[in-house]
N, C-alpha and C positions, 0 to 999 in steps of 0.2 A: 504494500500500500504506500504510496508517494505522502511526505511531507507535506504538511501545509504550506502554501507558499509563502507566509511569513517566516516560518522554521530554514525553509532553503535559501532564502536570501540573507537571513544572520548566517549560516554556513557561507554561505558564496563572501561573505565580507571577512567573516575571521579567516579564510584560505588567501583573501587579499593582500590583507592585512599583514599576513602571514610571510607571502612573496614579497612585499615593502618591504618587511626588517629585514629578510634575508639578501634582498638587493640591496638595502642601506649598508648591510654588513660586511658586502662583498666590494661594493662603491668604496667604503673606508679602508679597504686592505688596498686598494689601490690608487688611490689620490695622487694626484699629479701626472696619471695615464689617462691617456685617451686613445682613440682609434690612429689619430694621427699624430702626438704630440708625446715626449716624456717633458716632466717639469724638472730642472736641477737647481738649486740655488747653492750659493756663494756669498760668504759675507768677506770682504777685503778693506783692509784700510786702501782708500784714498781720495783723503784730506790728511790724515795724522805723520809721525812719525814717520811712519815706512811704510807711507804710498809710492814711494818708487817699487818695491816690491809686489803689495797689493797691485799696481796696473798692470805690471806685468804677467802675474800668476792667471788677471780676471783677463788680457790679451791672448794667452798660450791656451787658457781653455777655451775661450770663443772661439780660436784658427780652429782648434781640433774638432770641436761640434760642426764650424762651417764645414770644415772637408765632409765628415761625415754626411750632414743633412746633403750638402753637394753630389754626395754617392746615393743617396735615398733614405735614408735611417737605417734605424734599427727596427727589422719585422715593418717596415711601412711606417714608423715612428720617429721623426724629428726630436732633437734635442734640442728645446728651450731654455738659455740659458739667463739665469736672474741673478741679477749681480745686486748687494747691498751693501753700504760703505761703512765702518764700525769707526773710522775716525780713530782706531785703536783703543778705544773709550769701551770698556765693559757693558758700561750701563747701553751707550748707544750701541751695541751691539746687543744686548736682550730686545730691544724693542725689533731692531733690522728681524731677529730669527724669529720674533711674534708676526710679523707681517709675512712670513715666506712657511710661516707652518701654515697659517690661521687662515691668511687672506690668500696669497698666492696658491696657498695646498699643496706644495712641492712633495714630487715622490722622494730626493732624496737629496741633500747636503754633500759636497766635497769643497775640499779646498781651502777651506776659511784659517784665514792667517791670524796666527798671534795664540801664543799658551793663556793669555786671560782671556780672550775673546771666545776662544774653543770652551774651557772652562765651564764659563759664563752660559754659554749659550748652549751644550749638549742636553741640559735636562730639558730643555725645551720643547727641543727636536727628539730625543726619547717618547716625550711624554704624545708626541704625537702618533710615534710607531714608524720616525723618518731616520732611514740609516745616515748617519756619520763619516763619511769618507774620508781617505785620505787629507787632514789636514797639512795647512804648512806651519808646524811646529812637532818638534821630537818632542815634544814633554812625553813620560811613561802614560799620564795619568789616559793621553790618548788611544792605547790599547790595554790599559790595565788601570781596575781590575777586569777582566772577562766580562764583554757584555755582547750581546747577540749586534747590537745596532751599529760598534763602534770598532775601525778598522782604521791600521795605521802603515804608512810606508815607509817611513826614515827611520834607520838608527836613532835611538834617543839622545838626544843632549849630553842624559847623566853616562851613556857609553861611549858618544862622542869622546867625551874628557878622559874618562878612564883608558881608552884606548889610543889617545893622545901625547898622556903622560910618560906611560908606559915605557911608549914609543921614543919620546924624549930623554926617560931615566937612559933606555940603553946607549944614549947614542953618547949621553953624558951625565953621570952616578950624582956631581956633586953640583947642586943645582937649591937655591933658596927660593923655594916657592912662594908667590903671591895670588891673591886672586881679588878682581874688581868685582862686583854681580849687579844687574839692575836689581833692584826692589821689587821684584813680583815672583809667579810661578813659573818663571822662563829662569830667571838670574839664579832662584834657588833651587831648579834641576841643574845648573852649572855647577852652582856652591856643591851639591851633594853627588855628583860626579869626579870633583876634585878630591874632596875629601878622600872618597871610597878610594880612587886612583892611584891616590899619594900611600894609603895604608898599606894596599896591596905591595907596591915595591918598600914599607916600612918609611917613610916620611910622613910630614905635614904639613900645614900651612905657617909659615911664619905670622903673615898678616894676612888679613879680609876685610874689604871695605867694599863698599856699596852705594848707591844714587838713587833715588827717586826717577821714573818712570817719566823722559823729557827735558832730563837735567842737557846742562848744556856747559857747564865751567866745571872739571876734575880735576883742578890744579891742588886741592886738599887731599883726595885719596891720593896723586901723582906721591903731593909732600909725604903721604903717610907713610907708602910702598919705598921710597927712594931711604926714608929714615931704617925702614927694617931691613935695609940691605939685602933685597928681592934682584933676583936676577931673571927667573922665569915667570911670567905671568900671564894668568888663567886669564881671560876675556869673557865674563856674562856678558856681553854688549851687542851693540845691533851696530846701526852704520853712522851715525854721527856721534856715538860714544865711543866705538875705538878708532874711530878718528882723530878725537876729541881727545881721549883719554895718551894717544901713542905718539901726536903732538906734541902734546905737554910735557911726555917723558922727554923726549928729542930736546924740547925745550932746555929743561930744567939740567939733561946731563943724568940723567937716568938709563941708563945702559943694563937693556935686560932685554928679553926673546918675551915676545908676546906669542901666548896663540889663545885661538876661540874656537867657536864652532858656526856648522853652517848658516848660524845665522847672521854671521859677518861677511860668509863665502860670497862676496858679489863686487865686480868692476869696480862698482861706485869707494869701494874702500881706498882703491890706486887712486882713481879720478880726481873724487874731490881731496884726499889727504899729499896724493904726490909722491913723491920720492921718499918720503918719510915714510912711508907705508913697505918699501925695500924689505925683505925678511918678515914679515907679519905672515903667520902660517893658521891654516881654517881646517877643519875636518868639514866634508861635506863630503856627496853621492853625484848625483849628476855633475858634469865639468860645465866654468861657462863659456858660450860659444863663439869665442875669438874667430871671427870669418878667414884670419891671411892662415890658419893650420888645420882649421876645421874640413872633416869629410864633404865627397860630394853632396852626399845626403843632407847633412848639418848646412850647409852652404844653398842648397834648393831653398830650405824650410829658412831659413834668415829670408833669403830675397823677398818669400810668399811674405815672411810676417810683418818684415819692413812695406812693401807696397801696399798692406793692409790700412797699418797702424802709423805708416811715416814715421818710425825709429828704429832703430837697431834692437833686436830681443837681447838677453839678458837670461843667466841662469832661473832667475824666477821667471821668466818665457817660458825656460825646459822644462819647469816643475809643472805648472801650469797646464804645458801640451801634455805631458807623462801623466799627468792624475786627470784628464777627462779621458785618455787613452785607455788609463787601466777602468774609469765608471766602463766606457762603452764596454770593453772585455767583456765585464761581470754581467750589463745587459743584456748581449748579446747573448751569453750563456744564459741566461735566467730563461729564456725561449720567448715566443711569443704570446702566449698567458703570463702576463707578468705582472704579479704579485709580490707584495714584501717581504715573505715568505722562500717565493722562487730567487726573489736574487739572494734572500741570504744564503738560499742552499748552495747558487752559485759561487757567489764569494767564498764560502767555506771549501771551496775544492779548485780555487783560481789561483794558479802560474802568472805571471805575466813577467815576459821574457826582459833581458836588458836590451835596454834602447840603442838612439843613434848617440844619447846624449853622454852613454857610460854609466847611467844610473846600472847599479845591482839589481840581478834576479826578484824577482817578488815571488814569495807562495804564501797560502791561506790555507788555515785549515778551522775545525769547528773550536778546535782550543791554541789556533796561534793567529789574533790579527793582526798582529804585526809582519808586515813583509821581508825584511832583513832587518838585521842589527848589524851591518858590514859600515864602515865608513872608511876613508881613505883622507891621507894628508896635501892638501897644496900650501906650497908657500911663494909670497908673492917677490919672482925675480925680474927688475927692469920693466916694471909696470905692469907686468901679467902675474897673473895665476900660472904655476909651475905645479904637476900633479909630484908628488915626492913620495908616497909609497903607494903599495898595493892598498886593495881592499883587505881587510880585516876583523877579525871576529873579537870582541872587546873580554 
């Protein structure tokens, strides 16, 4: 005997009802897909500190998407790419990653420069269920502790250093270490890099001094390090502090070997410092791409970037094209149903090979998102960057 037709039409609405959540549910696993579009966003400084870096990283992933979208996508799928500027400013960086979760709905985050800005802005993008790519900064805190959402591709800082020192003790035992650090979560994965570095071959730090985030006169830490009779010294700094900071020793008559890490790795440290900058040594991964030595390959992808952009790229160029190079990989892999789910499976089982730029192998697995911990030394001879050892396990 049939229902009454008020009975079948409450049925016919909770079976509706029914299909709604479950398409709401299936909508939310996949935000920022559509038939023809992935969404990716990008938080970069530039206006702050080190927008020369930010334009460049948000330049090298544009070229790479263009090439892409230029080939068709991925599965039919264009990559849109959202760039938002953090001014390197934390706070202005929470609101950039509220507008790129919330408004924009992006499927997933790479790239975003700076250890506080990353910080700051993961639980955001967690909270929405938006994976975490490849940022530019080694802090640990960016693959560890273990979290499904959050994957890292540089050697850390804190192994940078350690595997820096090391490398220093053997070439010469008797050495009075110093170290400068910016004031944040960048400066003190430096600090606690050295430390660890210096213990392992049985030293330690004579002196440590530090700066506020923007300083710009280091003629008092210079005075500090010069009184402790430092000859080697560690570099927490970006690019107008050990500028600034290697300047001043030059100045004052301070004679001692500076090194840092890749986050000083970049032209601008020769450029704007000059000849004083002679012997200042960076652990970094990718090399930067000097045109008159550089591969044919490296020399194509300059001409493409400069006709883009009207400037010459810059190792944040290469990090930049490397880390949408490795998103697309993971894409691609994740197949054509793609889900936040599917790429993580992807990611969890993704290679990606070294580049044209020298960057190290990458692998992923369900319990390692960090890609290497390899770093390698340049030190800068006659205005260039000079690579001076292998790659390395710290």
């Amino acid at each position: 005997m049939r229902a009454p037709l008020k009975a079948r039409l409450a049925t016919l609405s909770l079976a509706l009802a029914l299909c709604g959540g479950f398409a709401a549910q299936a909508h939310a696993q996949t935000q920022g897909v559509t038939k023809d579009e992935i969404l990716v966003g990008t938080i970069q400084d530039l206006s702050g500190p080190i927008a020369a870096f930010g334009k460049s990283a948000r330049n090298g992933m544009q070229l790479r998407a263009d090439e892409l979208n230029e080939q068709g996508g991925i599965h039919g799928r264009r990559i849109r790419l959202i760039t938002e500027d953090s001014g390197y400013d934390p706070k202005k960086a929470v609101l950039a990653a509220q507008k790129l979760a919330q408004r924009d709905k992006i499927f997933l985050t790479a790239g975003n420069i700076g250890t506080p800005i990353a910080m700051a802005t993961m639980p955001i993008f967690f909270e929405k269920n938006i994976p975490h790519l490849f940022p530019l900064t080694a802090a640990r805190q960016m693959y560890e502790p273990l979290h499904k959402l959050k994957y890292s591709f540089a050697a850390t800082y804190y192994d940078q250093v350690r595997s820096g020192i090391k490398h220093l003790n053997k070439v010469k035992a008797d050495r009075k270490w110093c170290i400068i650090y910016q004031d944040d979560d960048f400066g003190g994965e430096v600090l606690s890099g050295a430390e660890a570095g210096l213990k392992e071959v049985g030293k330690s730090l004579v002196e440590k001094t530090s700066y506020k985030r923007g300083s710009t006169d280091f003629s008092s830490q210079v005075a500090k390090m010069k009184g402790s009779g430092c000859d080697t010294i560690v570099m927490g700094t970006i690019i107008r502090e050990t500028v600034g900071t290697i300047a001043e020793a030059r100045k004052t008559g301070l004679s001692a070997e500076f090194v840092g890490t890749s986050a000083s790795y970049t032209h601008l440290i020769h450029r704007l410092g000059g000849p004083a900058m002679n012997g200042y040594i960076a652990a970094h991964t990718a090399a930067h791409p000097y045109l008159d030595d550089a591969s044919q390959n490296v020399r194509f992808w300059a001409n493409k970037y400069k006709t883009k952009f009207n400037e010459d790229p810059d190792v944040f160029s290469a990090y930049g094209y490397g880390i949408m190079d490795g998103v697309i990989a993971a894409l691609t892999k994740a197949g054509k149903n793609l889900t936040t789910d599917a790429f993580i499976k992807a990611m969890d089982s993704l290679t990606i090979p070294p580049d044209m730029f020298g960057a190290d192998q990458m692998t992923y697995t369900p319990t390692k998102h960090l890609g290497s911990n390899k770093s390698r030394l340049s030190q800068i001879k006659d205005g260039k960057w000079t690579v001076i050892t292998p790659y390395v396990e710290p």
